[in-house]
VOTOR-339248 format. One record per atom (N, C-alpha, C): x, y, z. Coordinates in steps of 0.1 Angstrom, whole numbers, plus 5000, padded with zeros to 4 digits. Atoms other than C-alpha are relative to their C-alpha. Layout:
XYZ ...
END
This chain:
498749995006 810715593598 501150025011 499050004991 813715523619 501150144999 499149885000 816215843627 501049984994 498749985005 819215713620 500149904983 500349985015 817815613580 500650164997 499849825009 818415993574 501650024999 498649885004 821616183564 500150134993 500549875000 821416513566 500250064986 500349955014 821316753535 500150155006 499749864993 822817113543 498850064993 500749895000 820217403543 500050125008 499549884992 821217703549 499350075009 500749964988 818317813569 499449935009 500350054987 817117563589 500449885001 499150124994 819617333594 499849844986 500450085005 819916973580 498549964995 501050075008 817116783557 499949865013 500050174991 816616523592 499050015012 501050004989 814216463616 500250035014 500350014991 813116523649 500449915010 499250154991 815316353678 498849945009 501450044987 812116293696 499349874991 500350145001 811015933694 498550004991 501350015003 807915893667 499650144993 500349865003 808116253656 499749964979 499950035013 806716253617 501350054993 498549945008 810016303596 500250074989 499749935011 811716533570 500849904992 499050075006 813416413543 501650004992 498749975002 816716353527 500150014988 499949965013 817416483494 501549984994 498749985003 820916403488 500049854990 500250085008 819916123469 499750044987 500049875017 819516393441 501250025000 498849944997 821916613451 500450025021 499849984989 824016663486 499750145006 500649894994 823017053491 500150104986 500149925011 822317343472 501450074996 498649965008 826117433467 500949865001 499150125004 826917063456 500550024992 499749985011 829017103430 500149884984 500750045011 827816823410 499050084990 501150035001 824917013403 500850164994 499549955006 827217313386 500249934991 499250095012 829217003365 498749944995 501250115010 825616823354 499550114989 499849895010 824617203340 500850034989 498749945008 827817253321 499849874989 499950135010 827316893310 498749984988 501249995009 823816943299 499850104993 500249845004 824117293284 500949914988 499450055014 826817113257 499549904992 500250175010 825216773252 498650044995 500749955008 821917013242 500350064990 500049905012 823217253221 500449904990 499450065010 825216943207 498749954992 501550035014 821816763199 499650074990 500849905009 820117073183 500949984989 498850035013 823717103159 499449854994 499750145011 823316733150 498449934994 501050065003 819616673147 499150124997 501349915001 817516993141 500050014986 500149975016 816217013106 500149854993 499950155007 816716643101 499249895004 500650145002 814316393112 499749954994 500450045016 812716373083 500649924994 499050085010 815516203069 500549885006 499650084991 816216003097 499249865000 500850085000 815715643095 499149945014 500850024986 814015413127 501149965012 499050014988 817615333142 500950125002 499649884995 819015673141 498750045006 500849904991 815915833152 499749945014 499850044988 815715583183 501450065009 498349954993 819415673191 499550145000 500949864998 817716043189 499950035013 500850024991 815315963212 500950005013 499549994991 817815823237 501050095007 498749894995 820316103239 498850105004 501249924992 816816323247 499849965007 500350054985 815716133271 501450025010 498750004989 819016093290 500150215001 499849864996 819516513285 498750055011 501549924996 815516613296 500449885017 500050084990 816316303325 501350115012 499149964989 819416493337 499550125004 500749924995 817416833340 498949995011 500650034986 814916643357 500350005010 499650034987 816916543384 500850145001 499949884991 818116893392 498650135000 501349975001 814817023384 499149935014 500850094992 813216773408 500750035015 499549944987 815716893438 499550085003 500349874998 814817243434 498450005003 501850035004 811117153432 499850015014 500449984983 811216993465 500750015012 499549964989 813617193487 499150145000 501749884997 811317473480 499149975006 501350024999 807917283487 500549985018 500049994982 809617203523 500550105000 499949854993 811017553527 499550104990 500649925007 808817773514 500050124996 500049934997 809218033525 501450045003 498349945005 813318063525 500350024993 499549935011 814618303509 501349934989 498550035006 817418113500 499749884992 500850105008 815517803486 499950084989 501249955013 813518083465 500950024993 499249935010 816718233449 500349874993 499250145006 818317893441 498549954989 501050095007 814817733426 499850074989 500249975011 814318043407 501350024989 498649955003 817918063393 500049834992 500350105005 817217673384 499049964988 501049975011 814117743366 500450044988 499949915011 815617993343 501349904992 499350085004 818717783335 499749864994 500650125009 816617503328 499450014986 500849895010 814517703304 501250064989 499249985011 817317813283 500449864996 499650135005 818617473281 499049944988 501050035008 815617363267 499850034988 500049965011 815917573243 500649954988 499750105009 817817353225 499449904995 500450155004 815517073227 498750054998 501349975002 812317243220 499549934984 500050035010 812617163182 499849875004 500150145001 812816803188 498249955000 501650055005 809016753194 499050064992 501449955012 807517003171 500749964984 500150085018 809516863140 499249855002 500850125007 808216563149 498949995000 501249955001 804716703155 499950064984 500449945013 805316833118 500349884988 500050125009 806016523104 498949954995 501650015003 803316373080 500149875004 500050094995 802016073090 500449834994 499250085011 802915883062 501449955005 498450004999 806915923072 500349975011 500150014986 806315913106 499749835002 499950124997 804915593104 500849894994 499150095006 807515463080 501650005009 498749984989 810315593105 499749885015 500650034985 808015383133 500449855000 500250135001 808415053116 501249945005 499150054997 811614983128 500349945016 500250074993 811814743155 500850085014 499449954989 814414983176 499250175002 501049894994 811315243179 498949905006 501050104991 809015013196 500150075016 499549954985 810315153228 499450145000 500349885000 809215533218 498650004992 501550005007 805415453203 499350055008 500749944996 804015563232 500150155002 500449885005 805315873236 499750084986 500649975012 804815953198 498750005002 501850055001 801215843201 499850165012 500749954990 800316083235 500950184995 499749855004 802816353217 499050104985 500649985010 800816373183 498750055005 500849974991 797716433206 500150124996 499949854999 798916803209 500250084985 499750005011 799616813172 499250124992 500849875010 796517033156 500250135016 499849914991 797417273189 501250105003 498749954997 801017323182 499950144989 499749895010 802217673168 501350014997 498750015003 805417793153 501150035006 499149994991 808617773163 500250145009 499749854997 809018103169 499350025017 501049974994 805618133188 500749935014 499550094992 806617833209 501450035008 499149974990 809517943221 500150125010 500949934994 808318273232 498949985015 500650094987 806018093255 500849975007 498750084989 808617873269 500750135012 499749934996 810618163275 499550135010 501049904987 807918393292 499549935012 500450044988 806718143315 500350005016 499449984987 809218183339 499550105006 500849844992 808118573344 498249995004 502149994997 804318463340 499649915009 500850074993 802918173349 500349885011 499350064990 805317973369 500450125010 500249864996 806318363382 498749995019 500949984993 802718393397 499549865011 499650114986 802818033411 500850005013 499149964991 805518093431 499750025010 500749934994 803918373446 499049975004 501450054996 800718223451 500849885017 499150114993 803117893471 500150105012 499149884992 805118193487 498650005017 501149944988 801818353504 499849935007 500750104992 800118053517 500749955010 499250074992 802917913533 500550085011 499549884986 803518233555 499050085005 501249944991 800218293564 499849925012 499850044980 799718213602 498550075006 501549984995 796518233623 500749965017 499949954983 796018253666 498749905002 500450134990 794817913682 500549985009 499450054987 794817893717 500850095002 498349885000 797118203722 500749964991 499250095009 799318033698 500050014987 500249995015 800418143664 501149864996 499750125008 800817853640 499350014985 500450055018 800317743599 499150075005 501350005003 797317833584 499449855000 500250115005 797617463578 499049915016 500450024989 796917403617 498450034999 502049994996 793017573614 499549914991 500950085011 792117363584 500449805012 500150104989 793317053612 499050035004 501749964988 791017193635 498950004998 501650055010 788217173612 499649855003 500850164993 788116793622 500049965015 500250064988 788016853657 498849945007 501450024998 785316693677 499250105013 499949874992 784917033695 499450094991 500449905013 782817263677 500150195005 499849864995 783617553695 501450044992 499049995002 787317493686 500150014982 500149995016 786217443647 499550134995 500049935007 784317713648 500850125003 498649904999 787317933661 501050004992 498850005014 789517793632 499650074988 500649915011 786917883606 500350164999 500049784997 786918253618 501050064998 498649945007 790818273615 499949944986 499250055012 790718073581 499550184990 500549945004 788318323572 500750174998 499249834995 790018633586 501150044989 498449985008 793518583570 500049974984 499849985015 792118503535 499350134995 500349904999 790318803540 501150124998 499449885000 793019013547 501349964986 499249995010 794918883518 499449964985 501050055019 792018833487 500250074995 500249965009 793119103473 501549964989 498650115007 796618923464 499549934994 500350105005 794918623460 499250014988 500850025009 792418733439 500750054987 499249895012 794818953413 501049804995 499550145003 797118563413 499049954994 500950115008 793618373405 499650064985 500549935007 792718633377 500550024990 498849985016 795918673357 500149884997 500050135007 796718303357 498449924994 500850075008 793518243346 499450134984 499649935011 794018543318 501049924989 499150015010 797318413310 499549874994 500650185007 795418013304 499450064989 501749965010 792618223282 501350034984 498950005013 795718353260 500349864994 499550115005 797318063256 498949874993 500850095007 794217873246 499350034988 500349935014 793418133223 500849994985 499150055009 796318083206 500249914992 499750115002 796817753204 498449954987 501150055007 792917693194 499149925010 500850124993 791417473219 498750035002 501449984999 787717453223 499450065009 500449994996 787517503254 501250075016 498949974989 789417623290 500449845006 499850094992 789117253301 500849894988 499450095012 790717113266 500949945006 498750064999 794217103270 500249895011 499750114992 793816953305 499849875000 500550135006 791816653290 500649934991 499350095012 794016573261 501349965008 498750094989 796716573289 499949925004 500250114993 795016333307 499349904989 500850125004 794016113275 498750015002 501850024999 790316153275 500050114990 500849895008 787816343251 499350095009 500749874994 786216643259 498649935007 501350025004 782616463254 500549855018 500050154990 783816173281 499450115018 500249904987 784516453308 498550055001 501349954999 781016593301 499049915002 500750084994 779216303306 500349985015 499950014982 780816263342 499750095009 500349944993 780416593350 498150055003 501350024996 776716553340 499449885008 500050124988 776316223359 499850085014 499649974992 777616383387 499450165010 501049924995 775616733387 498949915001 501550035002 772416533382 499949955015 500150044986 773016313416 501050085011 499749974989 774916543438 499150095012 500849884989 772416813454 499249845009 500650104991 770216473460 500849895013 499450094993 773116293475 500350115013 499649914993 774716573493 499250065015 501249914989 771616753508 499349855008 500450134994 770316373519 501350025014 498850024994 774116313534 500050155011 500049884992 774416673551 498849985011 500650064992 771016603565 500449925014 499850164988 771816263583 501050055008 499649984993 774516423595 500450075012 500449934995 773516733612 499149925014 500350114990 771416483630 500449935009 499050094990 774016233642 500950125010 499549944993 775516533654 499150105010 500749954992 772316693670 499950144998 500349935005 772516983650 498450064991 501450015008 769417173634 500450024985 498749945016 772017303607 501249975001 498650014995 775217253600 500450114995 498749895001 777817543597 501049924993 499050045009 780417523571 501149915004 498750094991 783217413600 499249895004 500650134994 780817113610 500549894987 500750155012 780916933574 501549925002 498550135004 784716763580 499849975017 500450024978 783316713626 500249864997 500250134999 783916373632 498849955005 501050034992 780716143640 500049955013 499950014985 779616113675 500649825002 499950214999 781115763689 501649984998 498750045007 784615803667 500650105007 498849924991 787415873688 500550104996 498949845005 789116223684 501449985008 498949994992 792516083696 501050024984 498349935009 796416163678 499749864997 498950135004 797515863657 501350024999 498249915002 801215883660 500049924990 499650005012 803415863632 500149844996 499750145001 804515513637 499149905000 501450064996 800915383645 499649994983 500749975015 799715543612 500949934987 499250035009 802915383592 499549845000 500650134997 801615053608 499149964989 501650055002 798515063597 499850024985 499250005020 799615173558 500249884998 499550114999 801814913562 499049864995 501150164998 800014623572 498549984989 502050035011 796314743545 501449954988 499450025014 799314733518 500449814999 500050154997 800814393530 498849914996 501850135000 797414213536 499850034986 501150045013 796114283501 501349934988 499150095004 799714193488 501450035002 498749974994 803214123501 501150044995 498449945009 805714233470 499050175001 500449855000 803114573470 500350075017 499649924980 804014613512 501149994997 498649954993 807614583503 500550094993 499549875007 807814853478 499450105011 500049874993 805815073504 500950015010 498750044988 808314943533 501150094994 499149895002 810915113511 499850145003 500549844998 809115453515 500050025013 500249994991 808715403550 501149935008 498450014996 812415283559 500850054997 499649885008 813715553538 499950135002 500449905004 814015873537 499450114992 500950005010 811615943516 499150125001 501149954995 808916123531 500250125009 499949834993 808816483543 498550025009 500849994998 805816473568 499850105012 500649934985 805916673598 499450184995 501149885004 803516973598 501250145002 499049924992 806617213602 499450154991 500749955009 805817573592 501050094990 499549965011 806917763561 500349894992 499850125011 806517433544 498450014986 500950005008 804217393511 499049885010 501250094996 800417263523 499749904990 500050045009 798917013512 501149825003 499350085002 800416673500 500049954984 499750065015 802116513468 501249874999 499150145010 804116213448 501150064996 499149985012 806916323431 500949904994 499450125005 808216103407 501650024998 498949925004 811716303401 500649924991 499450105014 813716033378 500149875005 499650174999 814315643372 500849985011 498350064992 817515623386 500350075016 499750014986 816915773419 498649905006 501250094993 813115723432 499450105005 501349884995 809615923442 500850075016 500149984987 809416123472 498850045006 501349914999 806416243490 500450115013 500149884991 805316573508 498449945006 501349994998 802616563532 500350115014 500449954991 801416733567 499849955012 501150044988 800716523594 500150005011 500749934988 798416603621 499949905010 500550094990 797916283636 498349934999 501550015004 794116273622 500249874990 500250155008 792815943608 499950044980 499849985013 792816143576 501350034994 498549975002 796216213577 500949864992 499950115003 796315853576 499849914984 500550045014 794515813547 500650054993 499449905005 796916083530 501049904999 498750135005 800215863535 499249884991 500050165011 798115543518 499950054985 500449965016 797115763490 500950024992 498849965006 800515933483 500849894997 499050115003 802115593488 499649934986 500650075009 799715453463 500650074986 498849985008 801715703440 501149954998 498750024999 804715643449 500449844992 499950195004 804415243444 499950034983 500349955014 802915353408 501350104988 499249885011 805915623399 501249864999 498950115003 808615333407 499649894991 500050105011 806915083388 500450054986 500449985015 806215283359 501550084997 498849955007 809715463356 501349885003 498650165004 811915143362 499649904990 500150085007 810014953338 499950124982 500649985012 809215253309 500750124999 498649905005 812415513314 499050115003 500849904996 811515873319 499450094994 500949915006 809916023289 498449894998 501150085004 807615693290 499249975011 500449984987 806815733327 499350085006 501249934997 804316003326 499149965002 501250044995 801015913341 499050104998 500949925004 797816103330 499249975015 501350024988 795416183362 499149895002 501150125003 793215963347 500149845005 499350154990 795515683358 500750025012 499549964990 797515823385 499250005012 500450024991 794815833407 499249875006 500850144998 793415523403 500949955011 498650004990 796915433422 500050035015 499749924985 796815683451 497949945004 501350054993 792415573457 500249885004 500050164997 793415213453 500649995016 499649964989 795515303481 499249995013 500849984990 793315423503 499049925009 500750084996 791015163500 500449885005 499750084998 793214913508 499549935012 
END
């Protein structure tokens, strides 16, 4: 990504949203294609705007679908979408000026101050999907017939899903409203920690993100020196971590109690479109041949490495033979590049946009969220991704995967708007593997 692509993006603690003047350096990204900084004052006027044109909906449509025929309730539809679309896009700033500053205080205040104001807003539009979750299906599909709902079948269809799970209004807003203190809350904090934990390589304090690099060195002295701090520092903080993993998996057990769901792995499966009984076949598939693949595979490679055993830090060692050198950034954008091209030239020029753009937040900087992701934020601007990179041929693989998102969020929200532009795992990843394998 070229330098002078960027334009900066005020942050108050560490300077512009812009890269590294050093030639090749992986880049940060620019966010002002949302908003221009966290005291833009668009992003006060879109609030003020979306706080009236909610409340206005609820006033003009709560208590009435039912009545509503298939070209009012389209025109419905599209004043929701456009409201939930403008929350997205200041929703989607906050999201990811947090995930690159993690750990600023000033990020955290602004994201959570965004959260909460989103969350009331909502509150106006909460009704909109549980009346029409209470609609019978009779009415619902007599409201459907009309040729200017064709456009909103699918989400109807993927919203009815949740239908025998929903509870009453009341309940449901309750939820809504606690999440901020609970389960988004404890996220946070979980984000928070990780990203300010630090470990001692080489004299040298750096990320935690740095020892889990080091894990693919071809140095096993140096891997197993990273293990020892990964080890150390979740040590000295499992008792945090483990009170975070405990409650949110409390507060899931409530909520599924409530609701009704079968199981802890329900809700995630009806999210992603699939049955319960599909997932269980895969994950029996998959127990039945893993110990034989695994323990085979571990084998062979303890071997190629002249090992009698391998240690935990060996299983990501590169094999003997395969260079342990840096790919720089530009090398690795190449080489995305060119697998996307070669397999097809209109799919290399949507990634070319990601990669001439500011788009991409990559450099391993620290107090940033680990890890890498897609985000789709809305239509009308365009994805962004987060990643880390190290310079490791897997790093490599990480940009084709995320791009393979990326390619995937712009198709699907320029051709299917943004309540019709959700992607279930199920498909989503097909996207980011295809990627990979390109």
């Amino acid at each position: 990504m070229n330098s002078q692509n960027f334009f900066a993006v005020t942050d108050p603690s560490n300077g512009p949203f812009a890269p590294s003047g050093e030639s090749g350096t992986p880049p940060r990204w620019d966010l002002s294609d949302l908003y221009a900084s966290l005291d833009d004052p668009a992003i006060e006027q879109d609030f003020a705007a979306l706080t009236s044109a909610a409340r206005a909906f609820s006033e003009g449509w709560k208590g009435k679908l039912g009545q509503a025929d298939g070209v009012a309730l389209a025109s419905a539809f599209a004043e929701y979408e456009r409201i939930e679309e403008g929350l997205g896009r200041i929703g989607s700033f906050a999201q990811l000026g947090f995930a690159a500053h993690t750990t600023d205080p000033t990020w955290g205040r602004f994201t959570q101050g965004v959260q909460e104001r989103i969350t009331d807003i909502s509150a106006d539009l909460l009704f909109f999907s549980l009346e029409l979750n209470r609609l019978d299906d009779e009415v619902l599909e007599k409201i459907s017939t009309s040729p200017d709902m064709a456009k909103w079948q699918p989400f109807l269809r993927d919203l009815r899903v949740f239908r025998p799970y929903q509870l009453s209004d009341e309940v449901e807003q309750v939820l809504m409203d606690k999440s901020v203190t609970g389960r988004n809350a404890w996220n946070r904090l979980f984000d928070e920690t990780m990203a300010s934990l630090t470990i001692t390589l080489d004299g040298e304090t750096k990320p935690l993100g740095a020892a889990f690099n080091t894990l693919t060195s071809a140095e096993r002295e140096k891997r197993a020196a990273a293990a020892e701090q990964i080890s150390a520092v979740l040590a000295d903080n499992s008792r945090l971590l483990t009170m975070i993993t405990n409650t949110l998996a409390k507060d899931k057990a409530i909520g599924d109690k409530l609701r009704g769901y079968p199981r802890p792995s329900s809700s995630r499966n009806r999210g992603n479109m699939v049955e319960d009984e599909v997932v269980d076949a895969l994950v029996s598939a998959v127990d039945e041949a893993y110990p034989r693949l695994s323990h085979r595979y571990y084998a062979m490679k303890a071997k190629w490495l002249g090992l009698e055993k391998l240690e935990h830090w060996d299983r990501n060692a590169p094999l003997p033979g395969v260079a342990d050198t840096v790919i720089p950034w530009e090398n690795g954008k190449e080489i995305v590049l060119n697998a996307y091209t070669g397999f097809d030239p209109e799919l290399g020029g949507l990634v070319n946009r990601f990669l001439t753009h500011p788009w991409i937040d990559a450099e391993a900087a620290p107090g940033k969220s680990s890890g890498a992701f897609a985000h789709p934020t809305v239509p009308s601007v365009h994805p962004y991704i987060l990643m880390n990179y190290h310079g490791r041929a897997r790093d490599v693989m990480t940009l084709a995967h995320e791009l393979g998102h990326g390619v995937h969020q712009i198709l699907a929200g320029q051709k299917q708007g943004y309540l019709n532009s959700a992607t279930p795992l199920t498909l989503a990843e097909t996207a980011s593997v295809f990627g990979e394998f390109c």
